[in-house]
N, C-alpha and C positions, 0 to 999 in steps of 0.2 A: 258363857263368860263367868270368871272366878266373882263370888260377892266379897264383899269388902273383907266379910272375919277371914275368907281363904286368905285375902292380899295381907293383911295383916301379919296373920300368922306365917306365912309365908315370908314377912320382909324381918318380923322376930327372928328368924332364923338365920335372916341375911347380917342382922344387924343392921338394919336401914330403916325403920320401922318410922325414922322422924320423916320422911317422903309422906309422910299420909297425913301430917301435920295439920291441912289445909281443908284435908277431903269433906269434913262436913257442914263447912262452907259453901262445897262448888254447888254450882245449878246440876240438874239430874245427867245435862250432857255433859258437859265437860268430868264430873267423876266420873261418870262410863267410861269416859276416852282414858283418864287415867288410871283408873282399875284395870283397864283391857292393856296398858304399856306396861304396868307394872307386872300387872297376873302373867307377862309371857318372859318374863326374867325369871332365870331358875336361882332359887334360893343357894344351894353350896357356888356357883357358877359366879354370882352376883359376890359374895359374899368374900371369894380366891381373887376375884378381880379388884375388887376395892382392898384387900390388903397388898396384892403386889403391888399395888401403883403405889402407894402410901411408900408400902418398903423398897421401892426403886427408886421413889424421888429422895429417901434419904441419904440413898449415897451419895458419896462425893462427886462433882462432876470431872471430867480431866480422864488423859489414858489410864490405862491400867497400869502396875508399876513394872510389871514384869511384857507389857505390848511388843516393847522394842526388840528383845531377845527373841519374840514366834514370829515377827515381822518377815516378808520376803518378796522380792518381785514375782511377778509371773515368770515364769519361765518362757526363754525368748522363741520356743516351739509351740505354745499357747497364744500365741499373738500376732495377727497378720494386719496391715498397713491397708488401707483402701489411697494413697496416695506414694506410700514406700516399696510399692510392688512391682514388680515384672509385668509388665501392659499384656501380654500375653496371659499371664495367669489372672491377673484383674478381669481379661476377657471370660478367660474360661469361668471365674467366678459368676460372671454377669450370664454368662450364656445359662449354667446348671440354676440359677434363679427363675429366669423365666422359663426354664422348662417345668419346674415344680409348678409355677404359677400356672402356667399351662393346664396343666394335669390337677386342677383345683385342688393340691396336696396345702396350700397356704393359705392361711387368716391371718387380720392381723385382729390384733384385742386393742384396745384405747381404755385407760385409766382414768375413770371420770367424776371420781366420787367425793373428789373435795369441793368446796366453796369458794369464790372469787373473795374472801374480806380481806387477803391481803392488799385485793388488787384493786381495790374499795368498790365492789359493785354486789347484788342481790344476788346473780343466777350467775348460774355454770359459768365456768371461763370458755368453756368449746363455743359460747356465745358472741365472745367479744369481738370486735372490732379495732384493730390497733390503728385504723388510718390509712388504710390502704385509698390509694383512686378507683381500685373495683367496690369497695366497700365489704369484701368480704370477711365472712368471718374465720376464725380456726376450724369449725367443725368443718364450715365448707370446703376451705383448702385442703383441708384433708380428703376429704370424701372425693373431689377431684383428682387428687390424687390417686385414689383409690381407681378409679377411671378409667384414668392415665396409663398407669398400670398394665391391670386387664388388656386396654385395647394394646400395648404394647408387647404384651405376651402371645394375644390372638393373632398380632400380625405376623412374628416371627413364628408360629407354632401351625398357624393356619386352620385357628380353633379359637370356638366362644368360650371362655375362662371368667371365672368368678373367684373374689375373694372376699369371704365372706367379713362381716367386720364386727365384733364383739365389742359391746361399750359397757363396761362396768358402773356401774352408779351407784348412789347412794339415795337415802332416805331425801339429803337436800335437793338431789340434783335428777331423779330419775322422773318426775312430773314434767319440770320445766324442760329438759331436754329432749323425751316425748314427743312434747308440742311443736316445740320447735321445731323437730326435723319432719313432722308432718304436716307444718305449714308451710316447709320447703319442698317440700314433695320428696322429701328425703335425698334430696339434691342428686334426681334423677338416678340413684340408685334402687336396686329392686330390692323395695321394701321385706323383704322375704329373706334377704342377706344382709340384715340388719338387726341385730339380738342385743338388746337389752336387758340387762340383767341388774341385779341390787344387792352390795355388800352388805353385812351385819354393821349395826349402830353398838355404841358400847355407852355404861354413863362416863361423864366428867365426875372425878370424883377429888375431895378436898385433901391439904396435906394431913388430916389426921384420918383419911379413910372413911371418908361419906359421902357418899354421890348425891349430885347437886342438883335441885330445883330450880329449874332454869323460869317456872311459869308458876301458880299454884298449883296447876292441874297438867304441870308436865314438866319430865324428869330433864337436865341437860344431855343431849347426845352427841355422839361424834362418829362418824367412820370410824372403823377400825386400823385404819391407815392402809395404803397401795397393797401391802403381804393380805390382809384381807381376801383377797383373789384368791384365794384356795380354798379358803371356805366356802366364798360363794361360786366356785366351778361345781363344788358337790353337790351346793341345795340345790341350786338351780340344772342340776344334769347337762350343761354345759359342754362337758367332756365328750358325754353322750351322741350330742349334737354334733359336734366337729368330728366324733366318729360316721355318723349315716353321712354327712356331706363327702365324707375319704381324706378330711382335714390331717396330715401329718408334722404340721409343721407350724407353727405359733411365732407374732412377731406382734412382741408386747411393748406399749409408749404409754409416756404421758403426754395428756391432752396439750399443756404449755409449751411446748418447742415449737415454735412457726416455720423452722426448718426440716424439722422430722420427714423422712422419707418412709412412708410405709409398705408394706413390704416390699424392703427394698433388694432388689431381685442381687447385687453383689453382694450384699450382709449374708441372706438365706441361701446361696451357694458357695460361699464360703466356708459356713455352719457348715453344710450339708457335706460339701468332699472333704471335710478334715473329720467328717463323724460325729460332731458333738451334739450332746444332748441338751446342752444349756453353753447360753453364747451373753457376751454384754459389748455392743458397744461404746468405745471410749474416745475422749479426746484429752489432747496434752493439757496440764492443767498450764493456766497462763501464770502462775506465780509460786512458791510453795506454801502462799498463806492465801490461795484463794480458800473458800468456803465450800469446797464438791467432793463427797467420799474419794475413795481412790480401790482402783480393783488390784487385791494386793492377793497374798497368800498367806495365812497366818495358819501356825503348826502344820503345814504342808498343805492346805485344806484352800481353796477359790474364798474368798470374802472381798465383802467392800465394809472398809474400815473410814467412819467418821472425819471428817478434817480434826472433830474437836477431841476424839481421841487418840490421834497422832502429834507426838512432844513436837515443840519447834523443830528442836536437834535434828530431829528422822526427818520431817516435811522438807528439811533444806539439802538433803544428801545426795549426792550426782554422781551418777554412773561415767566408767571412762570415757565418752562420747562425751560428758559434759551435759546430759541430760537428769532429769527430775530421777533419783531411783524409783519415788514412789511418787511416778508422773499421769498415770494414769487415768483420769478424772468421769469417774461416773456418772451418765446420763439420762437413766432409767431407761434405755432403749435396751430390749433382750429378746431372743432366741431363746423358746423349746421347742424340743419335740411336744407333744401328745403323749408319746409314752412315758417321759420324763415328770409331764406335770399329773399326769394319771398318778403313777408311784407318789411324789411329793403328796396329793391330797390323799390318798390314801394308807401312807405308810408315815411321813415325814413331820406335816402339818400340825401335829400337837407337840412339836420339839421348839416349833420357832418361838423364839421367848421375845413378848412385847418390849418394847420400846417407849419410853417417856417423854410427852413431851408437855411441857409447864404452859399455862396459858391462861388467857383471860377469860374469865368464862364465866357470863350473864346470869344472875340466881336473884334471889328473891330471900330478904332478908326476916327475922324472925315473927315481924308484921305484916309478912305478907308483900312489903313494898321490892318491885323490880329495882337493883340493882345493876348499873354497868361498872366493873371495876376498871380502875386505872393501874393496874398492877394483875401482874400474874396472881392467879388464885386456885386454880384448878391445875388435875393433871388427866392429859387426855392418853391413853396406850393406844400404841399404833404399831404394826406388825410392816415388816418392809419387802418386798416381794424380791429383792435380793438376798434376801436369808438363805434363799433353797441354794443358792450357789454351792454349798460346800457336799449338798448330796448330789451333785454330776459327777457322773463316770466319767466325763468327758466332758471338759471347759474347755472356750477361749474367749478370746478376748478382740474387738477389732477395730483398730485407729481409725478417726475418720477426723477430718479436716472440719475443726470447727464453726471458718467463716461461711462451711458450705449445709452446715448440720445440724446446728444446734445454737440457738437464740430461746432461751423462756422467757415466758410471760409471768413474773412472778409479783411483781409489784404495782404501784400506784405510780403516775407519772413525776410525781416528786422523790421518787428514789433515784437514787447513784446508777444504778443499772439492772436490768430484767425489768425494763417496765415497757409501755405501749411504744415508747420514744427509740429505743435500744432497738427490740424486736423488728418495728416497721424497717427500719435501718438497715440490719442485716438482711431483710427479704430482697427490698430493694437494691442494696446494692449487688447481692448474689445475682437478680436480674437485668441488671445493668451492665454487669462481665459479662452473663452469657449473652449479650445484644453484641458484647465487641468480640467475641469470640466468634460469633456467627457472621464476622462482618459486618455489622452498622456502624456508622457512625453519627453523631449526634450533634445537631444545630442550635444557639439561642435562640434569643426571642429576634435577632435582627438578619439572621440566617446565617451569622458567622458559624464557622468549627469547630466546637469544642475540643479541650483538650485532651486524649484518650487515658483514663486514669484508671485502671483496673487495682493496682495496689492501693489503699488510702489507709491511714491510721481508722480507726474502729469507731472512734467517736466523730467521724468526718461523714458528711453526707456527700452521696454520688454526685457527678453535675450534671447528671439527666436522670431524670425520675422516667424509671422504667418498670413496669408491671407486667409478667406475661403468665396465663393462665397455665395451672396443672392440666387442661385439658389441651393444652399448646404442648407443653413440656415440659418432663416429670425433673430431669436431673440437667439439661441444660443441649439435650438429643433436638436433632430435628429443626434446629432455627434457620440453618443456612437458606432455603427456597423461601424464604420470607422475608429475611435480615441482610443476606448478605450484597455490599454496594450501595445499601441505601441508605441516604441522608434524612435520620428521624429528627423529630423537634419534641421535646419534653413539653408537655409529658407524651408517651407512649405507653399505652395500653393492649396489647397483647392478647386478646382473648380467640376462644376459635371460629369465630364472624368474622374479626377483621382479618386474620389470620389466612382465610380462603381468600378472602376481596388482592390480599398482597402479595399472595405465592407466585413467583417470576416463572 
């Protein structure tokens, strides 16, 4: 370990040198701990970081002036419909999925490196619980999912298939998540196809360019934000990895959608017969002032461009159909290949220029006393894993039906929407269609009929609370030998015990 004159001289250089402010104060452990955080920051590194953030938060916020003019839609050969399509070509989409799946060509990776503080809680959000009657959490639904899957590719394929599942984490979140899934027994997945891995921490640094002491004896950090993924596919040989498995094909989320389908075998063959090397999931955005980037094209090039960098003017403009032009609304759900994100980390990955974002961030004032600000104070860089889009050979893009896809978990239950209240909603009623479509029907509490309501405004709760397990079914396949004719009574629970006991 570096002694103190190396860190010193070391943060001399960076210009950071007031971080040590404290140090000969600390007990002999806590300055270990922080001589060892700070000895592994390289001085010029540390030094380009705290002045880009400084000089990016001084610019103006708002588009560019000249946005408008490189703006453009996808082109309409770029983009395929998972509900505007030919049922036939949808099939064949769906069939060339589980055949990759089959052929253990597909992983999917999970994004898991931020914190729950918007969501007001300590540990990972892949923890929470939104209310479900199983009580399950997001990691779990997922990883059933994951399953679900497999077993759904095995049967059509008439082979045992794995996909393997990559969780990115971070400094907060790679302990706690850990444990978790080994106190669940990793929700009967084979621990062995389960990879954990940890993005780089970066400091929070102040608007005139000094990274913040978040404790006496330790500096403020932050993930480097989702784009981070490239750095750590390299440290941690990742790549590597999904090559010995025969991994060809990458299907990357964030941990917050309670509706995410993972690898979702008509997304990955859809990618796969149009060729492309990099793919984004999209849904229509619901307003032109909602808040979700948008997959557009700017100077001919695949991007997702900001809601906050697009003028009102452009957000409102409609194509002859009368739809959004720039409707597209970004999901963080995406498609690569392996040989795509191989190139990206190795050729691309120092091109992606961080990103700013302003925030409150916890320090420790010139007596040593812990501060919590009530005001933005800090700025954290964070890199977006949508950056790489503009180095594909081959982009698309692929609509999916929002009420069937996409719910995040981003909030606290006192917000407007994305919060536990939103989320559980749209699960539920996603499983309360597929009960009528399977033929159920649903009784009250005095045995009468409910009324068959599959359309409902958004903010409307089903009138049967229906829950049925990703190890039941993945996209809403397979209900009828269960479901259909029978007269259920809410709540209904669906997992695959009772599942057997009900199959006619």
């Amino acid at each position: 370990m570096a002694s103190e004159r190396e860190v010193r001289a070391r943060l001399q250089r960076a210009g950071q040198e007031h971080l040590l402010r404290f140090c000969a104060e600390l007990p002999p452990g806590p300055r270990a701990a922080l001589l060892a955080e700070l000895g592994a920051l390289e001085p010029e590194a540390l030094r380009e970081h705290c002045r880009r953030a400084a000089a990016a938060c001084a610019h103006p916020p708002g588009p560019p002036p000249d946005l408008a003019a490189r703006l453009r839609p996808l082109p309409p050969e770029c983009v395929g419909s998972a509900s505007r399509c030919d049922p036939e070509m949808r099939r064949l989409w769906e069939e060339e999925g589980f055949r990759q799946i089959s052929l253990n060509k597909v992983a999917v990776l999970l994004l898991a490196g931020g914190q729950g503080t918007r969501l007001g809680v300590t540990y990972p959000k892949g923890m929470y619980q939104v209310g479900l009657p199983s009580r399950k959490t997001l990691y779990q639904l997922q990883a059933e999912r994951i399953r679900r899957v497999e077993q759904l590719a095995g049967q059509r394929h008439g082979t045992r298939c794995n996909v393997p599942w990559y969780i990115m984490t971070s400094e907060f979140t790679l302990g706690p998540t850990a444990k978790f899934f080994r106190e669940h027994d990793f929700f009967h997945l084979d621990p062995s196809n389960v990879i954990m891995f940890e993005q780089h921490m970066l400091p929070a640094v102040t608007f005139d360019g000094k990274a913040i002491l978040e404790q006496k004896d330790k500096v403020a950090m932050a993930p480097d934000g989702n784009g981070g993924l490239y750095c750590a596919l390299s440290d941690h040989q990742i790549l590597e990895d999904m090559e010995r498995r025969g991994v060809e094909f990458v299907h990357v989320y964030c941990v917050d959608n309670i509706l995410v389908r993972l690898a979702d075998p008509v997304f990955i063959g859809f990618c796969v017969l149009r060729g492309a090397d990099c793919g984004a999931k999209v849904v229509e955005k619901a307003s032109p002032e909602e808040p979700v980037g948008v997959v557009c094209q700017v100077d001919g090039v695949p991007q997702v461009v900001e809601y906050s960098e697009i003028s009102p003017e452009t957000a409102q403009l409609r194509g002859s159909d009368g739809s959004l032009l720039y409707g597209l609304g970004n999901i963080c759900n995406h498609f690569f290949t392996r040989d795509f994100l191989r190139m990206v980390c190795s050729e691309f990955e120092p091109l992606l220029k961080p990103h700013v974002a302003v925030k409150k961030v916890p320090y420790v004032d010139e007596e040593g006393n812990p501060v919590k600000p009530i005001k933005p104070n800090g700025i954290k860089m964070e890199k977006f894993v949508f950056d790489v889009f503009r180095f594909a050979k081959s982009f698309v893009a692929f609509e999916v039906s929002r009420e069937e896809e996409f719910s995040p978990l981003k909030n606290a239950a006192s917000a407007a929407r994305d919060n536990p209240i939103t989320t559980r909603r749209a699960l539920l009623r996603q499983h309360y269609r597929w009960a009528l479509q399977a033929g159920a029907c649903f009784l009250d509490a005095g045995g009468a009929r409910l009324p068959e309501l599959p359309s409902l405004p958004s903010n409307r709760e089903p009138p049967a609370i229906c829950e049925i397990s990703p190890l039941v079914s993945y996209s809403g396949e397979g209900l009828e030998p269960y479901l259909q004719g029978r007269e259920c009574r809410s709540p209904l629970i669906l997992d695959e015990n009772q599942a057997s006991a009900l199959q006619l």
